[in-house]
C-alpha positions in Angstrom: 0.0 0.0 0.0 1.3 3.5 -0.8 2.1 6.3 2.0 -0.1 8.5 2.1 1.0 12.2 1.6 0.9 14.7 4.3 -2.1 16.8 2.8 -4.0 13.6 2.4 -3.5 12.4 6.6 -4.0 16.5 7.2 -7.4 15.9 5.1 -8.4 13.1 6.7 -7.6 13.9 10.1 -10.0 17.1 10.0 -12.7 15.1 8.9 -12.0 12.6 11.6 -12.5 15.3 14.2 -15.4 17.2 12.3 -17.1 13.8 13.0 -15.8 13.4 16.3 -17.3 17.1 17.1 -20.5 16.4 15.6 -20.7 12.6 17.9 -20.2 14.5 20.8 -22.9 17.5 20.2 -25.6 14.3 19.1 -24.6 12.5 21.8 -24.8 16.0 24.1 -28.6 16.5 22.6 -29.6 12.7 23.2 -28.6 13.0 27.0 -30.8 16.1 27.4 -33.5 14.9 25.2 -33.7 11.4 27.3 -35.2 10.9 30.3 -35.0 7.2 30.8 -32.7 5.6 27.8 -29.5 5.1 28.6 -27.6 6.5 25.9 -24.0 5.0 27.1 -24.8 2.0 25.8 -25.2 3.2 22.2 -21.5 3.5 20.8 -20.4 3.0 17.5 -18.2 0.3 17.7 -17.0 0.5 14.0 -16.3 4.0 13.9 -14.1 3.7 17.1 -12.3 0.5 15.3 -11.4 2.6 12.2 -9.5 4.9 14.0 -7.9 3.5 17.2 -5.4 1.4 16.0 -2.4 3.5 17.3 -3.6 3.5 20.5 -5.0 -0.3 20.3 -1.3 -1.0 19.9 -0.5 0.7 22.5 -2.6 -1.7 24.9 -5.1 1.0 26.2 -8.3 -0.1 27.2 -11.6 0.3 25.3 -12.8 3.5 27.4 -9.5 5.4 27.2 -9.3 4.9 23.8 -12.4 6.2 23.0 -11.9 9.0 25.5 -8.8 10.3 23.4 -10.5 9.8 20.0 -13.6 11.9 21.2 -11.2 14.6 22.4 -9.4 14.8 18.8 -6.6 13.1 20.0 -5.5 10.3 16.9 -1.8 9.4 18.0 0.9 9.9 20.7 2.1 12.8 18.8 -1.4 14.5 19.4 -0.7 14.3 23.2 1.6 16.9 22.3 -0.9 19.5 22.0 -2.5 18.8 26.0 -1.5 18.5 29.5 -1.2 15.7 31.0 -3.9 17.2 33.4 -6.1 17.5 31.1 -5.7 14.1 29.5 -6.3 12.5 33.5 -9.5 14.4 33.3 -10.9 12.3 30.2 -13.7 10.0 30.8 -12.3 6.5 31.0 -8.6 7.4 31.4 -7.5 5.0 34.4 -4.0 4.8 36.0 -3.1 2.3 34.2 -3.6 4.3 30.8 -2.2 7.4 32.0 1.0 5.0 33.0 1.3 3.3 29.3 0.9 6.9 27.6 3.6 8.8 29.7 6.0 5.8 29.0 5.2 5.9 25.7 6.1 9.7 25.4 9.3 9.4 27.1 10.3 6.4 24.3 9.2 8.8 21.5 11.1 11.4 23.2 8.1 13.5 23.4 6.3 15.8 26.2 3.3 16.7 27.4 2.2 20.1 27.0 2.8 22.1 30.9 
């Protein structure tokens, strides 16, 4: 398979969070809008496989994963852009997760933002 250029990843990584943005605003509406349906059990399953491999690989659990894709956050490199605070605060980010992505930064020699 070809690489893909950089405009075409740039591309296709806006679109991913467009749609990410857009999730979180239905999923927003449907909380307010329901009184009694549980809405947490509705996730898109496919959507979240096509994008977490990265962090699959990684070996973070289901609900951390989805935490970082819903917060625009597609690879370590994207960590870059947050604090680490901010990252704990995610829905579904454990000890456990925080531990495998700051390990992961210091081998890729990057840094969370302070």
């Amino acid at each position: 398979m070809a690489k893909k250029s950089p405009a075409k990843i740039k591309k296709e990584a806006a679109e991913i969070k467009r749609a990410a943005a857009a999730r979180r605003e239905e999923k927003k509406s449907q909380k307010l809008n329901a009184q009694t349906a549980d809405t947490n059990s509705e996730v898109d399953l496919e959507y979240y496989a096509s994008v977490d491999q990265v962090w699959q690989e990684l070996g973070l659990a289901a609900p951390a994963r989805r935490a970082l894709i819903d917060d625009g956050l597609f690879k370590l490199s994207d960590l870059r852009k947050t604090s680490l605070a901010a990252v704990r605060e995610l829905p579904g980010m454990g000890p456990n997760a925080i531990r495998i992505l700051t390990a992961e930064m210091k081998k890729a020699d990057l840094s969370f933002r302070r």
